[in-house]
C-alpha positions in Angstrom: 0.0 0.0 0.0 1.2 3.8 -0.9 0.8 5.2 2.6 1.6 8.8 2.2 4.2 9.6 4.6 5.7 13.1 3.7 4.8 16.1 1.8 6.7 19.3 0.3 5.1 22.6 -0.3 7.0 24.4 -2.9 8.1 27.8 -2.4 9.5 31.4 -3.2 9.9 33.1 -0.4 11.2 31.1 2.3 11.0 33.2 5.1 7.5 34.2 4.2 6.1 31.1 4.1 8.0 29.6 7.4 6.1 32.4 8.8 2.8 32.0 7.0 2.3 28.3 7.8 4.1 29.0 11.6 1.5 31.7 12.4 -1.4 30.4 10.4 -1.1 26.2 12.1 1.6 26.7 14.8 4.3 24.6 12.4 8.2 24.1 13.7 10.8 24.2 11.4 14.1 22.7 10.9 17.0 23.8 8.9 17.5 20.3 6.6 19.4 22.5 3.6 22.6 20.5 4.0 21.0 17.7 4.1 19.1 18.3 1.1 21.5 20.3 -0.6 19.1 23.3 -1.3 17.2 25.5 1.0 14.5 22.4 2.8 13.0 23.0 6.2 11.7 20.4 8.0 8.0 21.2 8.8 6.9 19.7 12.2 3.0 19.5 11.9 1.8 18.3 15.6 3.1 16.2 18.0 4.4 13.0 16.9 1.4 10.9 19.2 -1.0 12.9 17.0 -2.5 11.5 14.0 -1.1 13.5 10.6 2.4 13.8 9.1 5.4 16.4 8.7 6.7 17.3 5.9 8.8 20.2 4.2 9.1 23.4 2.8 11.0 23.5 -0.5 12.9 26.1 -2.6 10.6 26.0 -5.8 12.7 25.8 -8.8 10.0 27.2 -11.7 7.9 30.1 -11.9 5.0 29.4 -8.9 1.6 29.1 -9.9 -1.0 31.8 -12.3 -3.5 32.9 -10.6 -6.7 31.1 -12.0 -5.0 28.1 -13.0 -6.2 24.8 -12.5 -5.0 22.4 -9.6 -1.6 20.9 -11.1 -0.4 18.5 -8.2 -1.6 17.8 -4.7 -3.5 19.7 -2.2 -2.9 19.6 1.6 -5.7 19.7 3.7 -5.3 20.7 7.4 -7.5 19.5 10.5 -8.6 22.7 12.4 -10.3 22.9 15.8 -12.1 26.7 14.5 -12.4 26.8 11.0 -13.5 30.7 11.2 -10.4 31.5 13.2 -8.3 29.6 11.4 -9.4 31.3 8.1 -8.8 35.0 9.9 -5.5 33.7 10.3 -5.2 32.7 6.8 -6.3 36.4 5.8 -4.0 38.2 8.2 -0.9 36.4 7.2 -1.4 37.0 3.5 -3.3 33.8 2.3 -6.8 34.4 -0.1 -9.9 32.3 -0.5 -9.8 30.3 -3.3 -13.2 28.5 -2.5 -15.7 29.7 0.4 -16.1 27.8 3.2 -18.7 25.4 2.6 -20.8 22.2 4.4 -19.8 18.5 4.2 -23.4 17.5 5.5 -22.7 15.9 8.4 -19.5 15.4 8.5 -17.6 18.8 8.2 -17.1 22.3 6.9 -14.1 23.2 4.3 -12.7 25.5 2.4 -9.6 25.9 0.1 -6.9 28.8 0.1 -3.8 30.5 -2.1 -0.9 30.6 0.6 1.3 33.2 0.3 3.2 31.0 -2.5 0.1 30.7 -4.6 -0.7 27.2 -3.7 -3.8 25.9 -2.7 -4.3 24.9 0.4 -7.2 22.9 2.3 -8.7 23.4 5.8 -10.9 21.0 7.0 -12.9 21.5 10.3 -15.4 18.0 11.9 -19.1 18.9 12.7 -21.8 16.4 12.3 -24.4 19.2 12.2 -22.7 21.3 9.0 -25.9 21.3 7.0 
C-alpha cells in the first residue's frame, strides 16, 4: 500500500512562508538544507502521538503558480479545531480564498486557500451538524 508519509510545499519566499504556515497552524521548522542540498525546512506539523504527518518546505525551482489556474499536483488539507479563526489567520498572514467555506453535511465544513506561495491549500474542520 502507498501510505503517504511526507509532503513538500513548494516555495519562493522562504521566510515568508516559514512564517505563513508558523502563524497560520503553529508549524516548527528545521534547517534540513545540507542535508538536502538546497534551501529544505523540516516542517513539524503536531506532535508525533497525534495522527497527521510532517513534511517540508522547499525552494521552488520554476515560476510558482498563475492565478486562475487549474490544480496541477496535490493539495494539503489541514484539520482545524475553529475553521472561522483559522481562516482570519489565513487572511491576516497574506493567504486568499480560493473556494468559500462550505458544508460536508454531516461530517464537516471546508474551504480551500492560495498561501502566500500561490498554492492551494485545504482546511478542513469535523461537525456532524454542517448542514
Amino acid at each position: 500500500m502507498g501510505r503517504l508519509v511526507h509532503f513538500e510545499i513548494h516555495v519562493s519566499d522562504m521566510e515568508r512562508a516559514k512564517k505563513f504556515y508558523g502563524e497560520v497552524f503553529g508549524w516548527r521548522f528545521e534547517d534540513w538544507s545540507d542535508y538536502a542540498g538546497m534551501p529544505y525546512f523540516g516542517a513539524v506539523t503536531g506532535d508525533a502521538s497525534e495522527h497527521g504527518i510532517d513534511g517540508a518546505l522547499m525552494q521552488r525551482k520554476g515560476t510558482p503558480p498563475e492565478p486562475g489556474q487549474p490544480m496541477n499536483g496535490f493539495s494539503c488539507t489541514m484539520n482545524v479545531e475553529d475553521y472561522d479563526s483559522t481562516e482570519a489567520k489565513i487572511l491576516e498572514f497574506g493567504g486568499q480564498v480560493a473556494l468559500p467555506k462550505y458544508a460536508l453535511p454531516g461530517m464537516a465544513w471546508q474551504g480551500y486557500y492560495l498561501d502566500t506561495e500561490g498554492n492551494i491549500i485545504g482546511i478542513h474542520q469535523p461537525d456532524e451538524n454542517a448542514k
